[in-house]
N, C-alpha and C positions, 0 to 999 in steps of 0.2 A: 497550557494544554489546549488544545483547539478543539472545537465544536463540531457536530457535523454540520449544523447549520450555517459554517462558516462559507464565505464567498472561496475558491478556489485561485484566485490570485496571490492569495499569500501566504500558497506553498513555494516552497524555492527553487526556481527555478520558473515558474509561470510568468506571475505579472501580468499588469492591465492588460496589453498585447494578446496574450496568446487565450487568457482569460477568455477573450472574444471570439478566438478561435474556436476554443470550448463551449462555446454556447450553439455554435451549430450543430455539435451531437448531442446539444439538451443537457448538459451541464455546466450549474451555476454552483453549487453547492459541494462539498465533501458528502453527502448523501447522495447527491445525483453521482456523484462515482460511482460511489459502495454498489449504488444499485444499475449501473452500465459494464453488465459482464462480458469477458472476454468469447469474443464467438469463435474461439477458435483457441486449440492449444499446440505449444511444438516442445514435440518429445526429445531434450537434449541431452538424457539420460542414458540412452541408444549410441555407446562409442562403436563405431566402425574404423578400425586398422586400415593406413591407408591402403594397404595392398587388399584388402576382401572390398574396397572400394568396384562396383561394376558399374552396373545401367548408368546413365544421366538421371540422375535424382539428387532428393536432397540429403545430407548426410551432419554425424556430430562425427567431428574428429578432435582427439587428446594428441595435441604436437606442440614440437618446440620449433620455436623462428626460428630458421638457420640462416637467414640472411637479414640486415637491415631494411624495411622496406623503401623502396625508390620511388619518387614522384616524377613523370614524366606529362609534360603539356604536348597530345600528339598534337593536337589543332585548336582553335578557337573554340571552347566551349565543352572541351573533349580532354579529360585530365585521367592518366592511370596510375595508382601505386599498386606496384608489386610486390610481392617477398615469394621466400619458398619457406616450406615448415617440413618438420621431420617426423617421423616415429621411430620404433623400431624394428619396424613392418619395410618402410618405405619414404620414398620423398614425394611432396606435392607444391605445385605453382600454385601461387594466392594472387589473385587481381580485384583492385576495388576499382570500381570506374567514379567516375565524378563526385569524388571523396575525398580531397586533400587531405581533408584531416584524417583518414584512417591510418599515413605514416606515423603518426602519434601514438597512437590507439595500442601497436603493438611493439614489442621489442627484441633485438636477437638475444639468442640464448636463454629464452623467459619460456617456459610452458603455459598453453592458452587451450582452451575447447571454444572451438572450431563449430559455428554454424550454417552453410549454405546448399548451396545447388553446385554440382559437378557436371561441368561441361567437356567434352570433351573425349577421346578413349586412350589408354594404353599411356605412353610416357607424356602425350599433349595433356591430358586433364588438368585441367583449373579448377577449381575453388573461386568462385565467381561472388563476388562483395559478400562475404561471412560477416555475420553476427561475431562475437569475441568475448570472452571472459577470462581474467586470469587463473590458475588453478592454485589455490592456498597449497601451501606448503606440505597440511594436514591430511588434503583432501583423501580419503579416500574410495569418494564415488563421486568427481567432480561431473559438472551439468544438471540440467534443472528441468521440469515441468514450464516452461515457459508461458504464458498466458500471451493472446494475440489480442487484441480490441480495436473495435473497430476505429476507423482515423476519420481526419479531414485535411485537406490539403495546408501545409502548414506545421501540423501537429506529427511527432515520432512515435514509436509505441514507447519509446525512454518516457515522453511526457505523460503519458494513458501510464504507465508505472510507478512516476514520482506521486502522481495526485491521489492513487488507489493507496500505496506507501502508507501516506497522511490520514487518507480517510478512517484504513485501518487501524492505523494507529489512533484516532480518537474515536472509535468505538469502546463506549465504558461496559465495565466488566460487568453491569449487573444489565445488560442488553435486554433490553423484553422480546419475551419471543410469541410469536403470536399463534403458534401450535400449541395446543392444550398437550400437558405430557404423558395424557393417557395417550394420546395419538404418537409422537414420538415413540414411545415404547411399543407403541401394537404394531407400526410397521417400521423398526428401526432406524429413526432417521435421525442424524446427529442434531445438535441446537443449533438454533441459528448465525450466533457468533462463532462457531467454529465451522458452520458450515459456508458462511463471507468468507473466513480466512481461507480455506479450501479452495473455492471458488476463483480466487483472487493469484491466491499463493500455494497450491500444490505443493506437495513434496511426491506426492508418487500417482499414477495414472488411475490408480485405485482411489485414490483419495475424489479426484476430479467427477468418478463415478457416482461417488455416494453424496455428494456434496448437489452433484447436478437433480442426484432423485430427491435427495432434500426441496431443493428450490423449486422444483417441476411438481413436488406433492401440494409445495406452499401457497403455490401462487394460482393451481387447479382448485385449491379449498377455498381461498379465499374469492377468487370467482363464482364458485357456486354457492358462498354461505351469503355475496352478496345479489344472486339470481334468484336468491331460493326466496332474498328477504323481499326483494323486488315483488318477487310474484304473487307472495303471502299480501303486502301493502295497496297491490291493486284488487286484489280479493276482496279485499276491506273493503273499499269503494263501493259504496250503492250504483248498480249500473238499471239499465233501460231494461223493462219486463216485455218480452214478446210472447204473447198467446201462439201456442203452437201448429194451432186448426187449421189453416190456409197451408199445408206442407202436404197436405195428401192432393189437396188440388192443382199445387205445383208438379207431383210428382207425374200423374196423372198426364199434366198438359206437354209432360217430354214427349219428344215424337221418336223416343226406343226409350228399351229399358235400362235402368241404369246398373252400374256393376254393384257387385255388393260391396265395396271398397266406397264406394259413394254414397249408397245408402248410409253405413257407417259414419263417415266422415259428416254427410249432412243433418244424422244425428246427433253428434257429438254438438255442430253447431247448433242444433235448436235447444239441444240443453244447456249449453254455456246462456243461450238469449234469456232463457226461461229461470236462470240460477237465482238473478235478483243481483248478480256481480257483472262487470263489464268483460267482458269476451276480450281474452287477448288470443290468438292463435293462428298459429300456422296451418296451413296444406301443404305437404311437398308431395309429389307424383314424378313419376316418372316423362316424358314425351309423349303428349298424347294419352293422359289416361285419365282427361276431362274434370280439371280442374274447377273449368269456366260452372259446370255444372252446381258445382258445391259452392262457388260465389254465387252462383245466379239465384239459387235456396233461399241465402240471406238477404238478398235484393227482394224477392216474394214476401219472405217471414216481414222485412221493415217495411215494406210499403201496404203488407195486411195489417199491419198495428199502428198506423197512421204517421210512418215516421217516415224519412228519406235517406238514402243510401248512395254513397259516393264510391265510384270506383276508378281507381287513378291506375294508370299504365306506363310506362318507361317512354315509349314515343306515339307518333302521331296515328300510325301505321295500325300497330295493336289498338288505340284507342279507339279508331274508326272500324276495325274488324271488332271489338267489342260490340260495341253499341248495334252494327250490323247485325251481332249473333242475338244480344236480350232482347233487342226492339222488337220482336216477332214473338218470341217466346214467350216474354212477360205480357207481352199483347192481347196475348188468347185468356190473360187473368185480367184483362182491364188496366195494367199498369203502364203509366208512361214511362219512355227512358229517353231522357236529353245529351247530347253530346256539347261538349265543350272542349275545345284547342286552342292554341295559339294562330292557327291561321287562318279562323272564321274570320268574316268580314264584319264589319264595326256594329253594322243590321245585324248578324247572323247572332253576336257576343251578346245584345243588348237583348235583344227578345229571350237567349238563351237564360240571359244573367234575371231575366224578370221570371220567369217559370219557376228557376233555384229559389229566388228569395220568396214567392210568394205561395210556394210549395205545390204548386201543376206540376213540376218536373219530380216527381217520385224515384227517380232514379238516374243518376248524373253522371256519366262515363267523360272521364275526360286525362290530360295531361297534367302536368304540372303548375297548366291553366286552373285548377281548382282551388291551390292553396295560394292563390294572387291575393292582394290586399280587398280586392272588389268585389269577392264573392260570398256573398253571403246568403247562406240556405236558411231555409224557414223552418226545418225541423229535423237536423239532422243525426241517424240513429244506428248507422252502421258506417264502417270505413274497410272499403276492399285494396288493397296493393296487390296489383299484379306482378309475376319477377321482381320478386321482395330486394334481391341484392344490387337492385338498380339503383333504390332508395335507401340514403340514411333514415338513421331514425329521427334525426330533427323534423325530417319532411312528412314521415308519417304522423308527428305530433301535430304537425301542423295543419294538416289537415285535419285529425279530429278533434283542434281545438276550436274547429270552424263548428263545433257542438257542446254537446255536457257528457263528457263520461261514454261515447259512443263506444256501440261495439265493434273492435276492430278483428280482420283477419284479411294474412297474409299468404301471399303464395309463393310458391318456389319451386322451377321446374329441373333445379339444379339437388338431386338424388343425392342426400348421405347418407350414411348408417345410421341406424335408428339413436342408437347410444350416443353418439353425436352431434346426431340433431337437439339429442336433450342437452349438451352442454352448450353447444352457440346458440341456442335458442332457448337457454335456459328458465328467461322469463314469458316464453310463451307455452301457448299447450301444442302437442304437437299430433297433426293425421296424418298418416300416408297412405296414397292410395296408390296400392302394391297391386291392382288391376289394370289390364287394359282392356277397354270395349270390344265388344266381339266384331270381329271384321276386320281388323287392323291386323295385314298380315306382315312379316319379317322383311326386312329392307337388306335385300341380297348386297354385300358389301365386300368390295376390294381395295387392295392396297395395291396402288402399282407403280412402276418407274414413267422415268421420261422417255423410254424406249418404245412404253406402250401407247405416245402419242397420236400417232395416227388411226391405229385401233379403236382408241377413248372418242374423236373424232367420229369415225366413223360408226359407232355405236351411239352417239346421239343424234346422227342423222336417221338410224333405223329407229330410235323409241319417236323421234319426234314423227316417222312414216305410219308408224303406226298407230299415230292418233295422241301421242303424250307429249308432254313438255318438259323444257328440263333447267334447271339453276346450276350455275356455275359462280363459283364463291370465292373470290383472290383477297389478299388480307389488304392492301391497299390500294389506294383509289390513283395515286399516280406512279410511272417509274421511281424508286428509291434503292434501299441501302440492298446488296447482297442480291441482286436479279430476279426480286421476288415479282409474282406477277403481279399488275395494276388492271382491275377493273378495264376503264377504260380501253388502257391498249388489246389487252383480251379480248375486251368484244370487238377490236378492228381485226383483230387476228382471225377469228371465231366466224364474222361477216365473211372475210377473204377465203375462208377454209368452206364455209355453206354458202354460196351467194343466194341460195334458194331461200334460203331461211330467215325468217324474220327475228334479230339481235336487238336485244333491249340492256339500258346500265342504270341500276340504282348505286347509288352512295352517299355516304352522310352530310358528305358538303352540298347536294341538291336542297334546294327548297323543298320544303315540307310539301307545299301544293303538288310539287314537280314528281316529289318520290310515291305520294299518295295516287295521282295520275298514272304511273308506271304501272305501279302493283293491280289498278285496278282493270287496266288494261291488259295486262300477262293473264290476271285470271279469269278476263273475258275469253282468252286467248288470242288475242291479238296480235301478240308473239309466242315466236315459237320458245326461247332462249331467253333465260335472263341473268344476265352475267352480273351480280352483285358484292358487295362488301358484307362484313357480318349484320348489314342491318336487317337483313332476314334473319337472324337464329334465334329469334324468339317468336313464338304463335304466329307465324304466318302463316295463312292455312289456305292451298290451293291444288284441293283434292283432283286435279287433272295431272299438276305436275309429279311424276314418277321417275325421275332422276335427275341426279344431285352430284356433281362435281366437284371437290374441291381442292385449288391447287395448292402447293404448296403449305401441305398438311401437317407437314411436320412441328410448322412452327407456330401449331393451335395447341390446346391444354385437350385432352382428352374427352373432357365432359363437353367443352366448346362444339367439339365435331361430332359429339353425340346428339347436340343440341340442333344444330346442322342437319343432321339424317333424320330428326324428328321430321323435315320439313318436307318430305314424300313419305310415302305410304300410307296417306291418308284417304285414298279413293280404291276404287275396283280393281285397278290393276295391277299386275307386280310391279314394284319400284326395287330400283337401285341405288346403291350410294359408290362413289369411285373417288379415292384420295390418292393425290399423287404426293410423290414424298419418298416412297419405300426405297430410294435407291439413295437416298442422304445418309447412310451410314447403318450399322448394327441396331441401333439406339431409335432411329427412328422408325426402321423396320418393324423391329419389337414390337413397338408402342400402335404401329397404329394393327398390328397383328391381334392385339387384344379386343379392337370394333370390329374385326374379322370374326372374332371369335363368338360375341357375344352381343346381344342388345339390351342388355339389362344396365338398367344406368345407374341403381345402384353400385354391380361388379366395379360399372367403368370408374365408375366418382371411386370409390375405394382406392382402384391404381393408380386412378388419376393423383388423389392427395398424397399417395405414396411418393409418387416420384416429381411431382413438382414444389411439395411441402405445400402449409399450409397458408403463406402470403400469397401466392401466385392461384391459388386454387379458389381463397376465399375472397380477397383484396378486406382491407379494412372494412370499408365500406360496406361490403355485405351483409356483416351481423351486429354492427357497432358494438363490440366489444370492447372494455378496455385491451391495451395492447399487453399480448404477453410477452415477457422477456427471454425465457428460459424452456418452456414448454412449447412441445411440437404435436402440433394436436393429429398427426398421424401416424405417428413412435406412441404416444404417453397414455395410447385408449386403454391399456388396465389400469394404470394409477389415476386416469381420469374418473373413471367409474368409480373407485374406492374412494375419489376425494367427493364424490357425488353424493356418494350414499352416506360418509360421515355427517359432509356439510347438512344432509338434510336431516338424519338422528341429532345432531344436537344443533339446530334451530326447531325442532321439534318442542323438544325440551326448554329451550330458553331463544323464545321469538327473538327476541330483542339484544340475545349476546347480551344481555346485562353480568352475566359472571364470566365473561372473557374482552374486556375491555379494551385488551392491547387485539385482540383480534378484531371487534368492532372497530377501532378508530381505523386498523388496515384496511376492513373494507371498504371504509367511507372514503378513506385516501385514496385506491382504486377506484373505485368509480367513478371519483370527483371529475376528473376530466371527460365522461363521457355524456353525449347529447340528453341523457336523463335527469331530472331535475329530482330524484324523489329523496337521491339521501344528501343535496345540497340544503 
């Protein structure tokens, strides 16, 4: 009887070979199976007669071979077997291409269900390389719930079927299941070993349904029963006491007032300082609705309590517009704030590196220049990340292990629903601030064709006449795939089209010195244009320019290009934002119809995770989550929320999962692989 722990070579049919194959979709084991589910299922169930046979799609057909099939070599390389098959509907042409063997596979006079794509119309249609079964004698509802998983080059879905075959088969009967059965019965979810077999092996479409809300309840609990434990164990932690006094004198030294959303939020923050536990927590806001404000608090709160404060930024750009923004600000309270990059000079690193360690520098804005092996602070007592989704969580660790226990908080100007902030971010705390500053007025926005070229031209020669400037944003920096625009060539275009006008190009392959020179040039206004890559779509801030260009829109994420428009309307005048794209199809028009509609970047982030899902919206890296296998974190927000509120009623009750064991060890085994060290 085999184990699950067994190696998957010595199912039949595998072997060392394909074994290896097997390892590039992450399976070694008869568990790594059980738990690589099919993303995809094909409904064989669904007979269609060949004659109600219409459109070009794919179809199950019950027939019998009426012809042997023929193998035909038309060229080198290029092999067909044919047959026809019958019902009593009608007759159909079957062609397999580069499949010798599928003359084996079938036989005349044998009834088979029939699986492919029809090409073709009216008496030409083909059956274009079908799947095949033969239909028992008995049958009488031949065809199946077919399960698809995913492959690698090499491997068939026969092989993803023999090795699941096995795995299922040695799942033993007394399977632990890691759902407590009060839960089970409160929202009907079958056990776990029948909910594998399901999963795996379908018998009806229905089955697939309840089997998937199983798995999608399972592996929702088991993530928040281990966020919840997460968050309860750094509670535990003795963290750094800040005196609260110095927060009216910060307040005070802003030069406007602040919304009440930041009020709030910078609350929140002095009472997490104040708690006696280390501060983990998020900010998410929307574009513009002064983030920097609510880090800039806890840079004040740690440098009045004799401590120092590190605040790390995604690139060189923001770091230097950071430090630009607190140096003045924190200035008027007596605090210093030091800059540190990768492209200061050997002088510039060394005098910096001596202020950090000997604690003159109160306050340390820099790159991913801060968590270098070299750098070591003399007392440090807060950890700020700016665009938290730029950084893993290794890297945030690593900088506050450049301390004891420091209080961290993150930023994020990437808007989710609140309910879902709480579950990817389920081991922090979380504020949003659902204000914007007064004076930040709406960023007039269109979606237009390639039609309206000359228009779009000529409307950035009259903002830039009248005193404004304008960015223009192409996704790559050279000619490539599909005639997307390149930076570069753009701005020769853009030069040819203005001669008058002064054309400036940043992008990611410039020198750090070279793209810092540009920017800081544009918002002397130096130029009038600045034709860039996305490495503006985060806090650039250059309150003259009031419109915003961007080509080839379609093929950004939603929030992307909301991210984008953040980046005018920051000054006096009306700004605009103009996406070209809307002539690429229904689909794209739609999509960008919705930043037409609206500036709230909640709404957008909602559609946004709607229609691109949740890999492309969030990438791994944003929340370091363990990876989910089954659950779509923008389908499954009610069962999220009920596995929320369970997970947290009984760890309530029992911190430690000591009376659910088989659930503790699951969550330990989830987490194991992620950048967190607390439940290794």
């Amino acid at each position: 009887m085999p184990a699950l722990d067994d190696s998957i070579q010595f199912v039949k049919g595998i072997g060392p070979k394909k074994a290896k194959l097997f390892e590039k979709l992450h399976i070694r084991t008869l568990r790594d199976a059980l738990e690589t589910y099919p993303r995809d299922y094909e409904d064989r169930t669904r007979i269609t007669r060949i004659a109600d046979i219409g459109a070009e799609d794919k179809y199950t057909v019950r027939a019998v071979v009426g012809t042997e099939p023929k193998l035909s070599r038309i060229r080198k390389g290029l092999t067909l077997v044919k047959c026809t098959i019958f019902d009593e509907s009608g007759l159909l042409h079957v062609t397999w291409f580069n499949n010798p063997y599928a003359a084996a596979l079938v036989r005349a006079g044998q009834e088979y269900v029939f699986y492919g794509r029809i090409q073709g119309f009216g008496r030409a249609r083909t059956l274009i390389s079908p799947q095949s079964e033969k239909v028992a004698p008995d049958a009488d509802h031949p065809g199946r719930i077919v399960p698809v998983y995913p492959l690698t080059a090499g491997l068939t879905q026969r092989d993803l079927e023999r090795v699941t075959e096995a795995a299922l088969a040695a799942v033993p009967g007394d399977w632990p299941d890691p759902l407590p059965e009060v839960l089970r019965a409160k929202y009907r979810l079958p056990d776990a070993a029948d909910a594998l077999a399901a999963i795996h092996r379908p018998q009806t479409a229905d089955e697939v349904a309840e089997a998937r809300r199983r798995m999608v309840f399972e592996e929702l609990f088991l993530l928040c029963c281990g966020l919840q434990q997460l968050k309860e164990r750094r509670r535990a932690d003795s963290g750094i006491l800040f005196a609260q006094g110095g927060l009216d004198a910060y307040l005070d030294a802003l030069p406007f007032a602040p919304t009440g959303a930041q009020r709030r939020a910078i609350g929140e923050v002095a009472a997490d300082c104040a708690s006696g536990r280390p501060m983990n927590r998020l900010v998410q806001g929307d574009v513009g609705s002064g983030k920097t404000v609510v880090a800039a608090a806890l840079c004040a709160l740690a440098a009045q309590n004799g401590w120092q404060a590190a605040f790390m930024a995604p690139t060189e750009i923001l770091a230097v517009q950071h430090a630009e923004t607190l140096a003045p600000l924190l200035g008027r309270l007596g605090i210093s704030c030091t800059l540190l990059t990768g492209s200061m000079t050997a002088a510039q690193k060394r005098s910096a590196l001596a202020a950090i360690e000997t604690g003159a520098a109160q306050v340390v804005v820099g790159t991913h220049a801060l968590i270098q092996q070299g750098v070591a602070f003399h007392r440090l007592g807060a950890v700020i990340a700016d665009e938290q989704h730029r950084f893993g969580v290794a890297q945030r660790a690593a900088l506050s292990a450049k301390g004891e226990t420091p209080h961290v908080l993150v930023m994020s100007a990437t808007p989710i629903p609140r309910t879902l902030a709480l579950i990817l971010y389920g081991d922090l705390d979380v504020s949003v601030l659902d204000e914007l500053p007064p004076g930040r007025s709406p960023v007039e926005t269109y979606a237009v064709g390639e039609n309206m070229r000359r228009r779009i031209t000529a409307f950035i020669d009259k903002q830039i006449a009248a005193g404004g400037q304008a960015y223009v944003v192409c996704p790559l920096v050279e000619e490539g795939e599909l005639n997307l625009k390149s930076a570069e060539q753009h701005a020769k275009d853009l030069q040819a089209a203005l001669p008058h006008r002064r054309v400036a190009v940043l992008h990611g392959r410039m020198k750090n010195a070279d793209k810092e020179q540009v920017m800081r040039d544009f918002a002397a206004r130096q130029y009038d244009i600045l034709v860039a890559t996305t490495v503006i779509e985060v806090g650039v801030d250059v309150p003259n320019a009031n419109l915003m260009v961007v080509e080839d829109a379609d093929r950004f994420g939603l929030s992307q290009l909301h991210q984008l428009r953040g980046r005018v309307g920051r000054g006096p005048r009306q700004s605009y934002c103009v996406f070209f794209g809307a002539d690429k199809g229904e689909s794209a028009r739609e999509r960008l119809k919705i930043l037409c509609r609206t500036g709230d970047g909640f709404e957008i982030a909602r559609a946004d995770l709607a229609q691109r899902g949740p890999g492309d919206f969030f990438g791994r890296r944003q929340h370091g989550l363990p990876a989910l296998h089954v659950a779509d974190l923008a389908a499954d927000l009610a069962l999220m929320q009920s596995a929320r509120e369970e997970a947290e009623a009984i760890l309530a009750a029992d911190p430690r999962l000591e009376g659910y064991p088989t659930l503790s060890a699951r969550v330990q085994r989830m987490f194991a692989a992620r950048d967190d060290e607390v439940f290794n």
